[in-house]
Structure formats: C-alpha cells, structure tokens
DRENTORKOL-3810 file (N, C-alpha, C; in nm, 4 decimals):
REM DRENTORKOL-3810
@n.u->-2.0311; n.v->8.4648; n.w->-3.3455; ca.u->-1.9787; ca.v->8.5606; ca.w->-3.2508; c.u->-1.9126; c.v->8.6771; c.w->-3.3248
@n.u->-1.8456; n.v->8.6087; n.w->-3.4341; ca.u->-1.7635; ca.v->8.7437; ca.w->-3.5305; c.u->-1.9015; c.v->8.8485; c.w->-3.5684
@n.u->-1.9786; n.v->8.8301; n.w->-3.6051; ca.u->-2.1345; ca.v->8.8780; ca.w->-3.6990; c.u->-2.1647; c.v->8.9691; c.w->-3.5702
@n.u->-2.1776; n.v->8.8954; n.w->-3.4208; ca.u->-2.2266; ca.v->9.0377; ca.w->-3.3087; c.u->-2.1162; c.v->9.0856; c.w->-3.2895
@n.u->-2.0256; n.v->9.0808; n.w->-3.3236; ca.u->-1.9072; ca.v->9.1907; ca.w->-3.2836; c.u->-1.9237; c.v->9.2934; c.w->-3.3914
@n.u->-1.9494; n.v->9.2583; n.w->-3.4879; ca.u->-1.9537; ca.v->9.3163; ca.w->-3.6424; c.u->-2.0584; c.v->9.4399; c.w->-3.5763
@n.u->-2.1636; n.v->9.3700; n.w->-3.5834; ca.u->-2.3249; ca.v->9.4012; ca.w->-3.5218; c.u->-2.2764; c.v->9.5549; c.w->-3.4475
@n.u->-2.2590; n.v->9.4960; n.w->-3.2941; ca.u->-2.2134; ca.v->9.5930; ca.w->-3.2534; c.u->-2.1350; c.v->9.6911; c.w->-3.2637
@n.u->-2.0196; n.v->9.7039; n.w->-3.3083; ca.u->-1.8716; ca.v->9.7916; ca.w->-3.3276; c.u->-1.8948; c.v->9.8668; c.w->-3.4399
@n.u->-1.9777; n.v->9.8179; n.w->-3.5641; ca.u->-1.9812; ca.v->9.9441; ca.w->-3.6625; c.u->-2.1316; c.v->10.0560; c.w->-3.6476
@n.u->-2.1904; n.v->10.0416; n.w->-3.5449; ca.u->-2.2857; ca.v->10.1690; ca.w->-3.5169; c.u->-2.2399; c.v->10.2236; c.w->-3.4379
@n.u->-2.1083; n.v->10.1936; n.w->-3.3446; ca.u->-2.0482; ca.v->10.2332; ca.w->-3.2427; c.u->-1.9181; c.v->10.3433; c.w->-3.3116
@n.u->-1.8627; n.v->10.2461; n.w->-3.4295; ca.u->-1.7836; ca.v->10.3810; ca.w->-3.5091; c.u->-1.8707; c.v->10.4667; c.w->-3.5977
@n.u->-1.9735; n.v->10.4433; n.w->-3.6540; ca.u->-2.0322; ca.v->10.5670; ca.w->-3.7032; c.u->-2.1134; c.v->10.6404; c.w->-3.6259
@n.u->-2.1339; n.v->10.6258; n.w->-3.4937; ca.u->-2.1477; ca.v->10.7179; ca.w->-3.4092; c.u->-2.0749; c.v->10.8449; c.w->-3.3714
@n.u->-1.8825; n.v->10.7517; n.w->-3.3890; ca.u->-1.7744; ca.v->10.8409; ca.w->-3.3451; c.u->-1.7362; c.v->10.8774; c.w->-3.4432
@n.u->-1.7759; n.v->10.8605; n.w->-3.5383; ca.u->-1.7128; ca.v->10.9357; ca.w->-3.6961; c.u->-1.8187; c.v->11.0739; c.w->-3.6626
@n.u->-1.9546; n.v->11.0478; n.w->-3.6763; ca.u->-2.0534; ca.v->11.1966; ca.w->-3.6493; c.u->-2.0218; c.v->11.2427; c.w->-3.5662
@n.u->-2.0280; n.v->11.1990; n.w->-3.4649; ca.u->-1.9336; ca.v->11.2917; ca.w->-3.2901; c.u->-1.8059; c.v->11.3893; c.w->-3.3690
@n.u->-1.7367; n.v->11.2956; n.w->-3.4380; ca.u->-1.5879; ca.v->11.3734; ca.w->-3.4729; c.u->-1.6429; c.v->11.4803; c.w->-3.5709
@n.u->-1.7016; n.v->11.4270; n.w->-3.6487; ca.u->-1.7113; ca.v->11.5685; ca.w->-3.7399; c.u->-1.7809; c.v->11.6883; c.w->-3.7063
@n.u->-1.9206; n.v->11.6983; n.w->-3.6019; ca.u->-1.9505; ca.v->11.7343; ca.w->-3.5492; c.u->-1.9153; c.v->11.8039; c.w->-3.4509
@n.u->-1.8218; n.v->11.7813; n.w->-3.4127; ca.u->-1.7613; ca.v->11.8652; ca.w->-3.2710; c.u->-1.5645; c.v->11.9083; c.w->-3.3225
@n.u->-1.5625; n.v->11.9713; n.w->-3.4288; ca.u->-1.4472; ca.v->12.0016; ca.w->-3.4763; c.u->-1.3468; c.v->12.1207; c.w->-3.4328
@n.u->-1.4561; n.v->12.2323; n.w->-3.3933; ca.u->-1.4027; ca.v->12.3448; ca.w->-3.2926; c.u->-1.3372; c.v->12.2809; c.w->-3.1510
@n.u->-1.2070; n.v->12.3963; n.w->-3.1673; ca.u->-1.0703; ca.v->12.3801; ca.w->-3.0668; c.u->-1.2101; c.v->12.4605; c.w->-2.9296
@n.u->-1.1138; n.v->12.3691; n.w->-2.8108; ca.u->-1.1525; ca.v->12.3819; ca.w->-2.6855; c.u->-1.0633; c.v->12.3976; c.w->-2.5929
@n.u->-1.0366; n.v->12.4533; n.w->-2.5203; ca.u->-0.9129; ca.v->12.5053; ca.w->-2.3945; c.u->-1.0177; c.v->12.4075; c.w->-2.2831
@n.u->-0.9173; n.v->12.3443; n.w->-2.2499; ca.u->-0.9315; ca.v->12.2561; ca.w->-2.0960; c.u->-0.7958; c.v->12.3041; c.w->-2.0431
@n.u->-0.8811; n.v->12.3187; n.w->-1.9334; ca.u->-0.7987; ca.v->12.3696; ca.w->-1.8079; c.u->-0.7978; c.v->12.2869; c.w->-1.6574
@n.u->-0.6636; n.v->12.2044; n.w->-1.6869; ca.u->-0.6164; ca.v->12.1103; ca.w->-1.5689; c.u->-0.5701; c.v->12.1820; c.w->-1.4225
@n.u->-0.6506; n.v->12.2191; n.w->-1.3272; ca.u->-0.6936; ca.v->12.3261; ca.w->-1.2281; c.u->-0.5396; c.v->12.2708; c.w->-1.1199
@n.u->-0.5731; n.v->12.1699; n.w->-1.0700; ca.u->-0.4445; ca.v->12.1828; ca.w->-0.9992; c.u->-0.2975; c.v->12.1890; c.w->-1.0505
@n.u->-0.3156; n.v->12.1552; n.w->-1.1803; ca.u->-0.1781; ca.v->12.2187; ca.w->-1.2317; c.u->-0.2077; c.v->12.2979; c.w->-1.2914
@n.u->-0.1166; n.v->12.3638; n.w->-1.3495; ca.u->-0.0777; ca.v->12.5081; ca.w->-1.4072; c.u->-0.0868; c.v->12.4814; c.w->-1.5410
@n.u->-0.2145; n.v->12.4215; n.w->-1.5844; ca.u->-0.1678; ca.v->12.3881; ca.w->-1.7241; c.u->-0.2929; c.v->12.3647; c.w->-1.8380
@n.u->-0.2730; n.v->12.4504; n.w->-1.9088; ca.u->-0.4463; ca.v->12.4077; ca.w->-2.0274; c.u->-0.3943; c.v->12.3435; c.w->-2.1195
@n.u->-0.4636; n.v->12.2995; n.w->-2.2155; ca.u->-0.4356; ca.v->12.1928; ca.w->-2.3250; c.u->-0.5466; c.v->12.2512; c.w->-2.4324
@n.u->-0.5375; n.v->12.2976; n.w->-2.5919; ca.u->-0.6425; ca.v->12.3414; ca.w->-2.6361; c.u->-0.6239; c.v->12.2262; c.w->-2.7731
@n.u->-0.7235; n.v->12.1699; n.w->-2.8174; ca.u->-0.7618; ca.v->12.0429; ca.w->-2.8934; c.u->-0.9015; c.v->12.0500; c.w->-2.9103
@n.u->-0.9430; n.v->11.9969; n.w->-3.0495; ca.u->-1.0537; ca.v->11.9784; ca.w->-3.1087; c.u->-1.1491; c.v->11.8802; c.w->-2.9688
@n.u->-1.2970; n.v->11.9023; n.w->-2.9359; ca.u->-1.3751; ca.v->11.8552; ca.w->-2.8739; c.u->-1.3458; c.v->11.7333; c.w->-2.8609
@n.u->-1.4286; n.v->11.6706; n.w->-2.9791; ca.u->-1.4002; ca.v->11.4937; ca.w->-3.0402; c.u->-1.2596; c.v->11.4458; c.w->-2.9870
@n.u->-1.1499; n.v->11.4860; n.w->-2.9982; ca.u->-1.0478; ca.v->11.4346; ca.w->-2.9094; c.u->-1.0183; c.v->11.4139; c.w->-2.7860
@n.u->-1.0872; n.v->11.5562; n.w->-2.7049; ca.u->-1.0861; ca.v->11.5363; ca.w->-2.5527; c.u->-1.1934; c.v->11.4084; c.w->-2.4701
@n.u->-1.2812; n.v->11.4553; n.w->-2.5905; ca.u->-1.3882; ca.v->11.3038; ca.w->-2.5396; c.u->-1.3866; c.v->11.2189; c.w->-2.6158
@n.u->-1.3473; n.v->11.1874; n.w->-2.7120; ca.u->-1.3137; ca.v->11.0414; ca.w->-2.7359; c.u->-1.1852; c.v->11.0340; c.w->-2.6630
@n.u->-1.0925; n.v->11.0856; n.w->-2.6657; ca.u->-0.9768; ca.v->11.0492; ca.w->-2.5589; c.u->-0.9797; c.v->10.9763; c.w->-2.4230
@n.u->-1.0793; n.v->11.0569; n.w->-2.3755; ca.u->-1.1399; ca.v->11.0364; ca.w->-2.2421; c.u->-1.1846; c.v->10.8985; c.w->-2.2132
@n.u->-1.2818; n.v->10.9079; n.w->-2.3871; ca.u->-1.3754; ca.v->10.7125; ca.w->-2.3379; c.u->-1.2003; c.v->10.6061; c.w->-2.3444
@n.u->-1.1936; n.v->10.6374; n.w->-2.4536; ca.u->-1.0707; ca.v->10.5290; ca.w->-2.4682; c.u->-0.9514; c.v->10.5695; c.w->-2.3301
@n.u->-0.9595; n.v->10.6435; n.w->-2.2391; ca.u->-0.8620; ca.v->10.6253; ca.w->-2.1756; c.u->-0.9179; c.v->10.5371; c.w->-2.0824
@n.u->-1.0810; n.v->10.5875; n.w->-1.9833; ca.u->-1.1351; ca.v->10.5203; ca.w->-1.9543; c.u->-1.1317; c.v->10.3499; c.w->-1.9478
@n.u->-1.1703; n.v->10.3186; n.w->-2.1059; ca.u->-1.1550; ca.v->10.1852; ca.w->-2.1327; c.u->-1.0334; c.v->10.0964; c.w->-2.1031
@n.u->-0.9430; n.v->10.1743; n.w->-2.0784; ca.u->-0.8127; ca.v->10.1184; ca.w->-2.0957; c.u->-0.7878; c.v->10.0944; c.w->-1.9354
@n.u->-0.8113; n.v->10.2265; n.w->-1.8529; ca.u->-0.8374; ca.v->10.1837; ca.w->-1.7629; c.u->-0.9197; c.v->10.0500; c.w->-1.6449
@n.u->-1.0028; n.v->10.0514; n.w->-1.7259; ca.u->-1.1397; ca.v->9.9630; ca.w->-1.6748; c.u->-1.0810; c.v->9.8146; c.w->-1.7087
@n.u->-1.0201; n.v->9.8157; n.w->-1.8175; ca.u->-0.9281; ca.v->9.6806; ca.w->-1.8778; c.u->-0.8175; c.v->9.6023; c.w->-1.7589
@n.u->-0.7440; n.v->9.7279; n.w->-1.7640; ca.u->-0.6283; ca.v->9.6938; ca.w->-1.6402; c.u->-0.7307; c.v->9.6235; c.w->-1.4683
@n.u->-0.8054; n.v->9.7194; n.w->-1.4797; ca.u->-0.8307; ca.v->9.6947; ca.w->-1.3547; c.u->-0.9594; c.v->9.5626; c.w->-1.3353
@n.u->-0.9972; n.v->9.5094; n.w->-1.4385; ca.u->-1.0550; ca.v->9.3978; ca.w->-1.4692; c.u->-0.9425; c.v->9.3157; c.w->-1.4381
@n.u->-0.8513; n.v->9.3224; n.w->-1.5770; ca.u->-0.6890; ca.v->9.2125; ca.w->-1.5730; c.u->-0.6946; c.v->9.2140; c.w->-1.4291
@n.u->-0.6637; n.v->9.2761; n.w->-1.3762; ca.u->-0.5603; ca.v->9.2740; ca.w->-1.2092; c.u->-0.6827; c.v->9.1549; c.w->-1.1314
@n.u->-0.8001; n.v->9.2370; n.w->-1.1459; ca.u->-0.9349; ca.v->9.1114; ca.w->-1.0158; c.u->-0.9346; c.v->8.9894; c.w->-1.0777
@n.u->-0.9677; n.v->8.9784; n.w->-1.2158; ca.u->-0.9707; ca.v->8.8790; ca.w->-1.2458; c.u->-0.8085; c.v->8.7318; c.w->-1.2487
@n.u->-0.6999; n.v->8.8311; n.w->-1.1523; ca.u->-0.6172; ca.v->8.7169; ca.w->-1.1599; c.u->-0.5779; c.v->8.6084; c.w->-1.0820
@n.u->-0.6418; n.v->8.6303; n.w->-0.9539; ca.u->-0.7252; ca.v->8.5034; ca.w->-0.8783; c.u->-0.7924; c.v->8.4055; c.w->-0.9396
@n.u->-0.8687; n.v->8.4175; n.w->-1.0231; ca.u->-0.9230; ca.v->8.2824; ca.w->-1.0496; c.u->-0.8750; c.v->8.2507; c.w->-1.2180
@n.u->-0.7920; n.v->8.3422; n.w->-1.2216; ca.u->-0.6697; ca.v->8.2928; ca.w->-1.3722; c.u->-0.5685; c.v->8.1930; c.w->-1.2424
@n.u->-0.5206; n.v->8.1964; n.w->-1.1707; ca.u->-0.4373; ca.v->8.1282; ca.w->-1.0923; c.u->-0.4523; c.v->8.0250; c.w->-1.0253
@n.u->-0.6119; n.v->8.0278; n.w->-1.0314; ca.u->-0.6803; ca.v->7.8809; ca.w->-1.0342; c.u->-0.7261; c.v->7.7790; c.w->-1.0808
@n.u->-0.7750; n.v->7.8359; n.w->-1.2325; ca.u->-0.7432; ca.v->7.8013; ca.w->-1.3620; c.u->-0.6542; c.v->7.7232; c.w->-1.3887
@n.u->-0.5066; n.v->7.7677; n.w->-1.3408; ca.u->-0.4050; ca.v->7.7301; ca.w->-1.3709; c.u->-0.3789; c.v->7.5642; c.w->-1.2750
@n.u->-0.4137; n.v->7.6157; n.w->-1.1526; ca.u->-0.3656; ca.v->7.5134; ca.w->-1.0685; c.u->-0.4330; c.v->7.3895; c.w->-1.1041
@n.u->-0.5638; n.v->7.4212; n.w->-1.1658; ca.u->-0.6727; ca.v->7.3071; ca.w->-1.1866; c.u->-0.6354; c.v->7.2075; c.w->-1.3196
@n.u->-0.5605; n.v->7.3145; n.w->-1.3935; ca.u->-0.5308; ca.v->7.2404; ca.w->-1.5109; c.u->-0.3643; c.v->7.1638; c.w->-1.4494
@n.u->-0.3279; n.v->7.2277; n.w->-1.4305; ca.u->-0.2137; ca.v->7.1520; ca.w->-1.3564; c.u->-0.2349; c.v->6.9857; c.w->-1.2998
@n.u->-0.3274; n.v->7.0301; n.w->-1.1909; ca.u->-0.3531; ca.v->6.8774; ca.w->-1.1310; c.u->-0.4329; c.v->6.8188; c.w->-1.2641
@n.u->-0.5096; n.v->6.8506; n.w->-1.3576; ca.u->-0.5409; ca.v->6.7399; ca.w->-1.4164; c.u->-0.4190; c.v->6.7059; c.w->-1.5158
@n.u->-0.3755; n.v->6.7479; n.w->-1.5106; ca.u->-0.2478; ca.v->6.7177; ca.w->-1.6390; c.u->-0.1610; c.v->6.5891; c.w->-1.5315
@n.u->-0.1545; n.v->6.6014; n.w->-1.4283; ca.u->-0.0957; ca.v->6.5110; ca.w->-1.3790; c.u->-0.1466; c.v->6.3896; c.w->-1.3362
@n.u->-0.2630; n.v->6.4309; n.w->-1.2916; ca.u->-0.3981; ca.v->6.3048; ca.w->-1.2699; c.u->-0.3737; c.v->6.2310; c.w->-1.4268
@n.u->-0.3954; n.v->6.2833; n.w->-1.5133; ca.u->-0.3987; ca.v->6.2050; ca.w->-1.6348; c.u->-0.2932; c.v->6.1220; c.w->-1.6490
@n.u->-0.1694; n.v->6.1855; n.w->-1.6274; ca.u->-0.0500; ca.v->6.0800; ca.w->-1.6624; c.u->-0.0765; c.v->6.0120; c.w->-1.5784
@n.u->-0.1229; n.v->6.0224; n.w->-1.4296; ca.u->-0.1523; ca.v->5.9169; ca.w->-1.3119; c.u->-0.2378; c.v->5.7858; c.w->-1.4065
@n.u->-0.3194; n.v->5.8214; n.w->-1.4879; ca.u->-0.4050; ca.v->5.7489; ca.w->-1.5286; c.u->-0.3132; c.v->5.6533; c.w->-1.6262
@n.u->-0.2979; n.v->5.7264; n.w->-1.6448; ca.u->-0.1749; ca.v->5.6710; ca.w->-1.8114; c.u->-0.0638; c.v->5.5722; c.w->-1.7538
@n.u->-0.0224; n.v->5.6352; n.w->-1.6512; ca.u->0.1217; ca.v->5.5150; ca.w->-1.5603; c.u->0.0364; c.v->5.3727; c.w->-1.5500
@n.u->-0.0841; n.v->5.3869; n.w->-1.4076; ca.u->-0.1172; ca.v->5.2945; ca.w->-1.3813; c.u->-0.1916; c.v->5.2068; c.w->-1.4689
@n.u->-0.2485; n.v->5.2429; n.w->-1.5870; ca.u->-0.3088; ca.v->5.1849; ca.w->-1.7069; c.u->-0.1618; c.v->5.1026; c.w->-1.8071
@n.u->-0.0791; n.v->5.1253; n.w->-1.7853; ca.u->0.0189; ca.v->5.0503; ca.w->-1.8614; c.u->0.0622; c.v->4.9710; c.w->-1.7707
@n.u->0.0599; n.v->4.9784; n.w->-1.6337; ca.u->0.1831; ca.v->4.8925; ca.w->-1.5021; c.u->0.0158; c.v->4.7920; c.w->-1.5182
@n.u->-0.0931; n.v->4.8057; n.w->-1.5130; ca.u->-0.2207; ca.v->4.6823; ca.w->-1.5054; c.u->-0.1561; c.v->4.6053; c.w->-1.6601
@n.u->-0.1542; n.v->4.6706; n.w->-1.7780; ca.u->-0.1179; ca.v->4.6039; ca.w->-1.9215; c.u->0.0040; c.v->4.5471; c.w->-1.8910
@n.u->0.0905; n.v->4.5655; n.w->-1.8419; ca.u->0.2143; ca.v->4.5060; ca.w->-1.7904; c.u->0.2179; c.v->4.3600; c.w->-1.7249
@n.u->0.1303; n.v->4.3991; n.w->-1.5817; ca.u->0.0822; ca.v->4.2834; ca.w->-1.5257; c.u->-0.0151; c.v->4.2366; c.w->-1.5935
@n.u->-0.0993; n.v->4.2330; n.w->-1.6951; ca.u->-0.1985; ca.v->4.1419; ca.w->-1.7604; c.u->-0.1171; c.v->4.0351; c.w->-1.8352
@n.u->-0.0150; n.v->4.1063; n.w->-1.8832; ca.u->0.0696; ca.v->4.0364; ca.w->-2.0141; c.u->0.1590; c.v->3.9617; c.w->-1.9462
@n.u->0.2259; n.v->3.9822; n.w->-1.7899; ca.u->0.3018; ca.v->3.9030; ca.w->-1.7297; c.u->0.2519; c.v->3.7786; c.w->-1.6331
@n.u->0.1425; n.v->3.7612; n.w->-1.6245; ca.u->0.1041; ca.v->3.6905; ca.w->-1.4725; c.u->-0.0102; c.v->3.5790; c.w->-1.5941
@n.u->0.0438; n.v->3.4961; n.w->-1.5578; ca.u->-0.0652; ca.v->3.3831; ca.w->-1.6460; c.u->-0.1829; c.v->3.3517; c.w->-1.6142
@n.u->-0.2574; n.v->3.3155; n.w->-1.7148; ca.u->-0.3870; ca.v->3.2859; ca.w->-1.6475; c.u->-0.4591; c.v->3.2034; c.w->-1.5410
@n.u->-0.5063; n.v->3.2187; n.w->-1.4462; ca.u->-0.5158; ca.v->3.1504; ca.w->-1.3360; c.u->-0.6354; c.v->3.0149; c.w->-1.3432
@n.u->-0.5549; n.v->2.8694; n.w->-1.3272; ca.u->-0.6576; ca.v->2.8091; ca.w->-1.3439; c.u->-0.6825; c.v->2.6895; c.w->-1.2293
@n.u->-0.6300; n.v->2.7810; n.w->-1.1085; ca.u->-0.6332; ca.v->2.6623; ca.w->-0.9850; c.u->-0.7871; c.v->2.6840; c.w->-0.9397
@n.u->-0.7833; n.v->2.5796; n.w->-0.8004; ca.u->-0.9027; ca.v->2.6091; ca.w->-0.7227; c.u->-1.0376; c.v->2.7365; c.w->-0.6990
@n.u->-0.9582; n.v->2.8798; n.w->-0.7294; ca.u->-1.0234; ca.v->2.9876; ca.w->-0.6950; c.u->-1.0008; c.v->3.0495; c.w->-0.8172
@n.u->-0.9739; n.v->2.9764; n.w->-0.9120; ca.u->-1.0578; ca.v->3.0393; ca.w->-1.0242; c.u->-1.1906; c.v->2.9838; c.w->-1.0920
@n.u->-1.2334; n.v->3.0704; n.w->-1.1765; ca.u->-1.3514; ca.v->3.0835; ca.w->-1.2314; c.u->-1.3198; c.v->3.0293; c.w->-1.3578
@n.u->-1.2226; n.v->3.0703; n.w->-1.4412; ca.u->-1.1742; ca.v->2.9783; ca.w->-1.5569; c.u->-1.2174; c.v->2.8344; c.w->-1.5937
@n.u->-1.2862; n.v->2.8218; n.w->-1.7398; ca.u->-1.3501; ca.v->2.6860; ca.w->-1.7351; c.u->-1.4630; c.v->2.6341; c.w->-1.6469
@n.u->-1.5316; n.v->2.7015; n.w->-1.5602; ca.u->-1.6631; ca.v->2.6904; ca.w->-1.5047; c.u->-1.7506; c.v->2.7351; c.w->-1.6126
@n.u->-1.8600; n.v->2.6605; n.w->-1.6376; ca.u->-1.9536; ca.v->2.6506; ca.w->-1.7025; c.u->-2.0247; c.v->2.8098; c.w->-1.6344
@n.u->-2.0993; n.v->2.8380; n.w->-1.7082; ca.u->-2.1990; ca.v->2.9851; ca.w->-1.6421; c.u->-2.3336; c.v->2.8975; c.w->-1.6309
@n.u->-2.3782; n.v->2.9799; n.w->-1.5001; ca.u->-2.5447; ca.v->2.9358; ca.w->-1.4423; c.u->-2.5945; c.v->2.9529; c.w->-1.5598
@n.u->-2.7321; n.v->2.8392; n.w->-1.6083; ca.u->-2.8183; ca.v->2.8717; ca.w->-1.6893; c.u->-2.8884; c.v->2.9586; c.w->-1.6474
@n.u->-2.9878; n.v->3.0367; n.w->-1.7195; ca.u->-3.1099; ca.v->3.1307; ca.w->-1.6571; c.u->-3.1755; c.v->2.9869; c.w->-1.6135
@n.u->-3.2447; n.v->3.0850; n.w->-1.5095; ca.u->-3.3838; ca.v->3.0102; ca.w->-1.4388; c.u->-3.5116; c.v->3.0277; c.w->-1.5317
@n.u->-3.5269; n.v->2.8714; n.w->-1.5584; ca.u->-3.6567; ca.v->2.8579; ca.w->-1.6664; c.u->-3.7826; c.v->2.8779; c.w->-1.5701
@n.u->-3.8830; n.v->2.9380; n.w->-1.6123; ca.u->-4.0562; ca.v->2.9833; ca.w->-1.5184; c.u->-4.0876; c.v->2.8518; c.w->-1.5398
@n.u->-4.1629; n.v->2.8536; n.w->-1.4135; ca.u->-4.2407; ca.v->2.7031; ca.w->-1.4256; c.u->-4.3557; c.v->2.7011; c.w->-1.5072
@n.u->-4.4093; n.v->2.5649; n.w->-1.4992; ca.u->-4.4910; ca.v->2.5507; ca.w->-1.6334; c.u->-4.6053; c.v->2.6075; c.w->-1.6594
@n.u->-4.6686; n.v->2.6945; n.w->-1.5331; ca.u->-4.8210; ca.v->2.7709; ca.w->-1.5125; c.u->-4.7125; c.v->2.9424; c.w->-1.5765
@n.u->-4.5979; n.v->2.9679; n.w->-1.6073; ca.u->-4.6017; ca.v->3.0523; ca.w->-1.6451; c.u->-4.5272; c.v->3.1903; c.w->-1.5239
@n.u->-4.5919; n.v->3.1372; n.w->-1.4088; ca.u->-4.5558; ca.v->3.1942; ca.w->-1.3301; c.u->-4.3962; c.v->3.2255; c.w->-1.2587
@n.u->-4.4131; n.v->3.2698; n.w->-1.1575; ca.u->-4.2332; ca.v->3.2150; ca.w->-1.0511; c.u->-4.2562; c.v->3.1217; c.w->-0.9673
@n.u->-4.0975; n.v->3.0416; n.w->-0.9892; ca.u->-4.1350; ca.v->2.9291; ca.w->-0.8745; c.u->-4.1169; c.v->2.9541; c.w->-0.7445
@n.u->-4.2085; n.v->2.8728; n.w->-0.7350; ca.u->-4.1808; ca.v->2.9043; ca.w->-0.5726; c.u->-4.1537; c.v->2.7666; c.w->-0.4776
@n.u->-4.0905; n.v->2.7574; n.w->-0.3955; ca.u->-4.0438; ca.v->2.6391; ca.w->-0.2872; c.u->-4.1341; c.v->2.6244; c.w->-0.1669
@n.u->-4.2104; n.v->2.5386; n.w->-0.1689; ca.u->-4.2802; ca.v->2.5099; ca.w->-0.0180; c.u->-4.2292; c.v->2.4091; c.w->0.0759
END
C-alpha cells in the first residue's frame, strides 16, 4: 500500500513542481463582491485553490461519514461486553464443574459400558428383522 501511495503522489508532485515553475508571473484576482484584489504568482492561486478544495472535501467527508463511525463504535462496544459475558459465564460453568461431584446415581451415564457398533450380518449385507 506504501509503494501505491509512492506510485501515485510523486507524478502528482512533479506535475506541481512544472505547474509552479511554469506559471511564475504575478496575477491580480479580483474578489467582486468585496472590495478587494489579491495579486500573487498563478501556481499559488491554483494550487491554493486545489488544496483548499481538498481540505474542504475532507471536512465534509469527516462530518457524513460520522454516522457510521458511531456505529462502529456502538458495535464494538456490545462486543466488548458480550465477550466478558462470555468470560463470566465460562468461569461460573468452571466453578460449578470443580464444585458439584460427579454424578453416579440412577440417571447417570457414568460407568455404563458404550453400545458396541452393530456387526453386518454374515452375507455382508444389513440386517434386517422379519
């Protein structure tokens, strides 16, 4: 990502280096509803211009885009708390694992042998019951 920034941004300043040298003669701009001219080298009024532009376009990105920065937020929020949710009830189960003994009355499973698999009958096949 550094390499296309690279990529991009240095044909973009030696563009504005030739613009600047190129356009070195003073220019009178004249700000009509006020009473007021400003006289400055070309290259300044318009590069001024892009970069004010930009700066503009920035702010007003920041500002739309802060709806779903605020959702962002809320989302990380609830998971930050979901997690400790996870984290509480994962220690209160380790808690009760380590406190409650192993169960070995009537309705447990403890010490029951496990079903064997079902062996195929002797053609290979499944059995079947008639």
């Amino acid at each position: 990502m550094k390499r296309l920034s690279w990529i991009l941004t240095l044909p973009l300043m030696v563009v504005a280096v030739v613009f600047a040298i190129a356009n070195r003669e003073a220019v009178m701009l004249d700000l009509w509803p006020l009473a007021m001219t400003i006289q400055a080298p070309l290259f300044i009024l318009v590069l001024g211009s892009v970069v004010v532009g930009l700066l503009i376009g920035a702010v007003i990105a920041w500002f739309s885009a802060g709806a779903t920065r605020r959702r962002a937020r809320e989302a990380r929020h609830h998971a930050d708390e979901l997690e400790r949710e996870v984290a509480r009830l994962r220690e209160a189960a380790e808690r009760q694992r380590l406190t409650d003994p192993p169960r070995t009355g009537a309705g447990s499973t403890a010490g029951v042998p496990a079903v064997p698999p079902s062996h195929p009958a002797p053609g290979g096949g499944p059995r079947t019951m008639l």
